[in-house]
N, C-alpha and C positions, 0 to 999 in steps of 0.2 A: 232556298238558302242562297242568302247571295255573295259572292268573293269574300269581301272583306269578312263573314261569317265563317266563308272556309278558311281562311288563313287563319284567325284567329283560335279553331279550333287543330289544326295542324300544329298552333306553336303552341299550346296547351298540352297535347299530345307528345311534343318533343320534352316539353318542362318535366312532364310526369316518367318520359323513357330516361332521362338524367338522373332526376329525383330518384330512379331505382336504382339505375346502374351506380347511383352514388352510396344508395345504403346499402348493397349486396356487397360493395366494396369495405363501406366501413366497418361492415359485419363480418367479412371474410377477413379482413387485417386484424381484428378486437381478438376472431378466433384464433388466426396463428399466433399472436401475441400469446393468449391465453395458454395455448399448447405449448410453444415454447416454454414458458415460465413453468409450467408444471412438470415437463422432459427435465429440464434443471433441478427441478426439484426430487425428480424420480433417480437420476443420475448421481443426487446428493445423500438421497437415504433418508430415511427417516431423523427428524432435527434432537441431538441430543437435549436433556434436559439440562437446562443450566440456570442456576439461581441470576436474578437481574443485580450487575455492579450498581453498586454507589460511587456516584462519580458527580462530585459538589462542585462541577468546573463553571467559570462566569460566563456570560451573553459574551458574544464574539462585537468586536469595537471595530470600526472604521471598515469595515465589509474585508478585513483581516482573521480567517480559518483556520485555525491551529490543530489538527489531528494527530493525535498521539496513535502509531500505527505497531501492532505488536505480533511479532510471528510468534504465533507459541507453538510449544511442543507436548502438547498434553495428550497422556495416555493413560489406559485404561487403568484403574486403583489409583488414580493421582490427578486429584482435586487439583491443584490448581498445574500443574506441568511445572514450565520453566519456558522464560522468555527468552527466545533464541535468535532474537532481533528487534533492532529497536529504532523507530524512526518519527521525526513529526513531519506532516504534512500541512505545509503552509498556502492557502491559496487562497488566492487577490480576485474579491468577486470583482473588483472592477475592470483588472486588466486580463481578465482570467489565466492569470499565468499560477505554476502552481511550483512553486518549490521544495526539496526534500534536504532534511540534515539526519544523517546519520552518526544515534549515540553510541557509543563503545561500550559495551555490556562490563568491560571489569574498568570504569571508572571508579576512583574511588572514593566516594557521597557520603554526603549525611544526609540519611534516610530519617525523615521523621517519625520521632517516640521509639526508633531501633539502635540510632549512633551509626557509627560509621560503619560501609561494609560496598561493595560491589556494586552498582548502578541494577543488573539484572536481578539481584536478590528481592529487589522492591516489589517487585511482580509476585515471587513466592509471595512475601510475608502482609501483601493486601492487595493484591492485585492490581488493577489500571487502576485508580484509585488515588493507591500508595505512589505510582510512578508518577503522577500529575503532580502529587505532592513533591515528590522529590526532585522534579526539573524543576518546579516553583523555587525551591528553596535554593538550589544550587544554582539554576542557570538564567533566575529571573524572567520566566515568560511563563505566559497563562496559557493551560493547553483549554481546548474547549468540548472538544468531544473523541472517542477513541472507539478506533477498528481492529478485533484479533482474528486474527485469521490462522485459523487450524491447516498446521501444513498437509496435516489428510487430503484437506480439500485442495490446496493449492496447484497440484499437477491437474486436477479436474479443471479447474477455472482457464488453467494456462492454455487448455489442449481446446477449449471453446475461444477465447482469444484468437488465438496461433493455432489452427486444424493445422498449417502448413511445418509446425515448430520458429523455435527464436534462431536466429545465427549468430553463432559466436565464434571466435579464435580462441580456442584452446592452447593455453603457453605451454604446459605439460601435461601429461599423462596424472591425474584425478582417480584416484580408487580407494587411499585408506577413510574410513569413517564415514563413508556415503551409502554403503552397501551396492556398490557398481560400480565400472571401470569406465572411464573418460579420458577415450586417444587423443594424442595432441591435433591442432590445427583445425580451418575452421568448417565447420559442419554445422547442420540446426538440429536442433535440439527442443523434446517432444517435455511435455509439463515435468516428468518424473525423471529427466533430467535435466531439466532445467532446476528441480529444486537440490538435485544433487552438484550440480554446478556452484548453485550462490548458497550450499551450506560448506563446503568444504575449505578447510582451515590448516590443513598440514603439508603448510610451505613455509617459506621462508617470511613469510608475512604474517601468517598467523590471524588471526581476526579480522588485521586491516587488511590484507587480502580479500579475507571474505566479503568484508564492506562496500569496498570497490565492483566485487560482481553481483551484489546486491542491486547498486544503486544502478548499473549498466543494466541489467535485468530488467529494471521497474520503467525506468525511460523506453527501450528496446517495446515493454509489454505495453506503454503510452503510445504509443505511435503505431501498433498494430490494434487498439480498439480503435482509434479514428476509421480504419479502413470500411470499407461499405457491408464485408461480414459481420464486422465486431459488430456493427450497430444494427443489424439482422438479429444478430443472436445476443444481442442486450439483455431480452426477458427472457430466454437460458441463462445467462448468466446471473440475472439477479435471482432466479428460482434457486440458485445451486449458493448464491450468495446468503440466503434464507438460513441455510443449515450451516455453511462453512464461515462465516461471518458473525459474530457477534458484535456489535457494536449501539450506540444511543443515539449514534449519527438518524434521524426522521428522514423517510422518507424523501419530502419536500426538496429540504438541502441535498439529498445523496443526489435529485434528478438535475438540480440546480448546477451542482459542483460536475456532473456528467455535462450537461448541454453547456455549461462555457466550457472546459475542456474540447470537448469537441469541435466545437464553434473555433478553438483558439487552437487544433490540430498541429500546422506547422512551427509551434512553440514546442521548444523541446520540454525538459526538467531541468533546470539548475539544482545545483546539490552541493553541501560539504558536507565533514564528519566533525564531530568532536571526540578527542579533540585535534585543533588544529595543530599543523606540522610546527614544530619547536616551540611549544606551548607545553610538552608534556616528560618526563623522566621515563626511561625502561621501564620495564615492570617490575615492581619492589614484594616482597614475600612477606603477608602481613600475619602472624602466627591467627589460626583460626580461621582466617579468611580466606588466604592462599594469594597467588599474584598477583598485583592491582597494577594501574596507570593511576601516579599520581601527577594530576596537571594543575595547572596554572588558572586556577575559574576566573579569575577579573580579566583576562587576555583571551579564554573562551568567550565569557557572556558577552563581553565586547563585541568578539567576532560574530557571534551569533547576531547580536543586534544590528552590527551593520550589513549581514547578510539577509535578516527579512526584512529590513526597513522597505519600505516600497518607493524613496528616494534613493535607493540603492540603485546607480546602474552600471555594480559591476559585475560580474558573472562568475560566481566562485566553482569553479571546477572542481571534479571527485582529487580528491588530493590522493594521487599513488605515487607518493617519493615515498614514502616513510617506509623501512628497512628494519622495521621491529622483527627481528625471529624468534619471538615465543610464544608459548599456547596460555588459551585458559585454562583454569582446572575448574 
């Protein structure tokens, strides 16, 4: 055998020691993938049964993502629960920037084929659905697809996120209506209370309070899946998202809307609420219904428009002036 015979059998030789140590790799990452996803899913329990929504929402236009995103609070003997937060997720496959507008659960809507009545009633009376229909009707924009996420699961998700917890500054001392007590100042804080954190409503803010550390929450939990954990424990999180998540979002798009996010990491969340600051009236007592926000819809839809527009470049901030002191019932 002569040189050039051995060499050519030496790089032959090395092609084949790559060739393996390449699929031993890719077989070892397919498996932990694999076992993660399934630990999420062992973590999450077994996935309740749940009938599939009708949700008649259009093709999404101009690579513009409209996600209607629902915390619900559904419990055992109670089909559908009660929506105990309410938000769209808008996001720009092109710029992969993703913005969030937070709705005011006792706006006061016309709920189609019911009349008027509470923005969160939509949810009882037809589920995600009914509430597509009803931002259609009131606030002029097409949602396209929607995420509920059962707050069972939510301390789960948040504690795969954040092993480490969120940190927040706590303004005051937080105990009634959480089922736990939260000392003032700033500390991190572990999924179970963090979700006792952005539900708590008995200040002098009342809802919009809560909105506010809703929307600081979801930014806060944006910026800790970027980290090099989050995206480790990805396929734990979507096994656990399997059971605690229902939604019609495919696949495809869910991996799509993750890798520009990520991709687009140093991008925070833009966010407002509806409705916007001096757009709306106290809360008025409407016999049968109980207290509402009645606001101003041609000076919301407005706003709202000009905050998804994606020739929009200005930056609407969580709006925390507003001094409302009252509860919902």
């Amino acid at each position: 055998m002569n040189r050039s015979e051995r060499r050519t059998r030496k790089k032959r030789k090395k092609l084949w020691v790559i060739l393996l140590l390449l699929f031993l790799l890719i077989g070892g990452v397919s498996y932990f993938l694999f076992d993660q996803f399934k630990a999420g899913q062992s973590l999450a329990g077994e996935k309740p049964d749940k009938e599939e929504d009708i949700f008649n929402a259009p093709e999404p236009q101009y690579g513009e993502i409209n996600i209607l995103l629902l915390g619900s609070d559904a419990r055992p003997n109670d089909d559908e629960g009660r929506s105990d937060s309410l938000m769209i997720g808008h996001y720009n496959q092109d710029t992969k920037e993703l913005k969030t507008v937070s709705v005011m659960r006792d706006i006061y809507v016309d709920i189609p084929g019911h009349g008027k009545h509470k923005m969160n009633a939509a949810y009882s009376l037809g589920g995600p659905e009914l509430v597509r229909q009803t931002i259609k009707e009131n606030f002029g924009i097409d949602i396209h697809y929607y995420a509920e996420v059962n707050f069972d699961g939510f301390p789960k998700m948040v504690d795969v996120i954040a092993p480490d917890g969120i940190e927040v500054d706590i303004p005051y001392k937080m105990s009634h209506g959480i089922n736990m007590t939260l000392e003032p100042g700033v500390q991190r804080l572990n999924g179970d209370e963090l979700l006792g954190y952005v539900r708590f409503r008995h200040d002098s803010k009342s809802d919009f309070g809560r909105v506010d550390r809703q929307q600081e929450a979801l930014a806060k939990l944006k910026t800790e899946a970027a980290s090099l954990h989050s995206i480790l424990s990805l396929p734990k999180l979507l096994g656990m998202a399997d059971s605690y998540v229902h939604t019609n979002l495919d696949k495809k798009t869910m991996i799509s809307i993750g890798k520009g996010l990520l991709s687009n990491k140093e991008s925070g969340i833009e966010s407002m609420r509806l409705p916007i600051d001096g757009s709306f009236d106290e809360k008025q007592r409407i016999p049968g219904v109980g207290q509402v926000l009645m606001i101003d819809f041609e000076e919301n839809t407005q706003a709202l428009k000009d905050f998804l527009s994606s020739d929009s470049d200005n930056s609407t901030s969580i709006q925390k002036n507003n001094d409302v002191g009252t509860e919902s019932e």
